[in-house]
N, C-alpha and C positions, 0 to 999 in steps of 0.2 A: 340952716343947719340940718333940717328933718331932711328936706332934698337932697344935699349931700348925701347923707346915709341913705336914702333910694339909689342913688347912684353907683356908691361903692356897691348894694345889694342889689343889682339887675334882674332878680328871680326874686317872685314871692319866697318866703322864710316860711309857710304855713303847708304849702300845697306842693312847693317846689317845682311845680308847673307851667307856672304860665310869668310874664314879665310883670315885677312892680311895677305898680302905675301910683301907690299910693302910700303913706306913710303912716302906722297904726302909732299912739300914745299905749305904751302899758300902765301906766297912772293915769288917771285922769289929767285932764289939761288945765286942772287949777292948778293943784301941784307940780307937775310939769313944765306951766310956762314959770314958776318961780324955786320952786327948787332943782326939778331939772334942765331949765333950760336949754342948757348945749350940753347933755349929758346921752352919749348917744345909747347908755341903758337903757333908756326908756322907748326907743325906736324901734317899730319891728319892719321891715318893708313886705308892703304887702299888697296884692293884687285886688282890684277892685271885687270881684266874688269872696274873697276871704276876706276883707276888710268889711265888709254884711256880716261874712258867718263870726267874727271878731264883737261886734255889734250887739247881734241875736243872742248870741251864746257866751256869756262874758267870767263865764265859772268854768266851762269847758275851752276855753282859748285860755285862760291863767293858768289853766293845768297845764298844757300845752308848752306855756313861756317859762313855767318852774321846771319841764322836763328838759325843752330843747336851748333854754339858754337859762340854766341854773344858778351859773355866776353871778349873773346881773340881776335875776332874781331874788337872790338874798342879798346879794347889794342894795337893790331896791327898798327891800325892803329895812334895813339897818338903817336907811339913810330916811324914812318914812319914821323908824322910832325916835331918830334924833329928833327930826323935825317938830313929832308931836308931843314932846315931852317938855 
């Protein structure tokens, strides 16, 4: 499913520069491999340099995911209150 969404996103989503080679979790991959599994929210495609600076920087790339895909951001996050309540 992740690789699909690489697919349809052929450009990093970050840098917009260079080709996805790789597939970022914006949740962690606990939550993600059971609550969102095939929820392509949680997918950011993204190129191996940005998927480091994704990594490194994990307060400065959320700010990033709340600017540049805000929908899914607060989907995310509604779906993370259900979860933990």
């Amino acid at each position: 499913m992740s690789q699909d969404y690489r697919k349809e996103k052929p450009i990093c989503e970050y840098c917009n520069e260079h080709p996805s080679t790789q597939v970022h979790h914006a949740i962690k991959k606990f939550y993600a491999k059971s609550l969102f599994r095939f929820d392509k929210a949680v997918f950011v495609s993204v190129c191996g340099k940005c998927h480091f600076e994704f990594h490194a920087n994990p307060l400065e790339t959320m700010r990033w995911f709340q600017n540049a895909r805000n929908q899914d951001y607060l989907y995310l996050l509604r779906r993370l209150e259900e979860y933990d309540s």
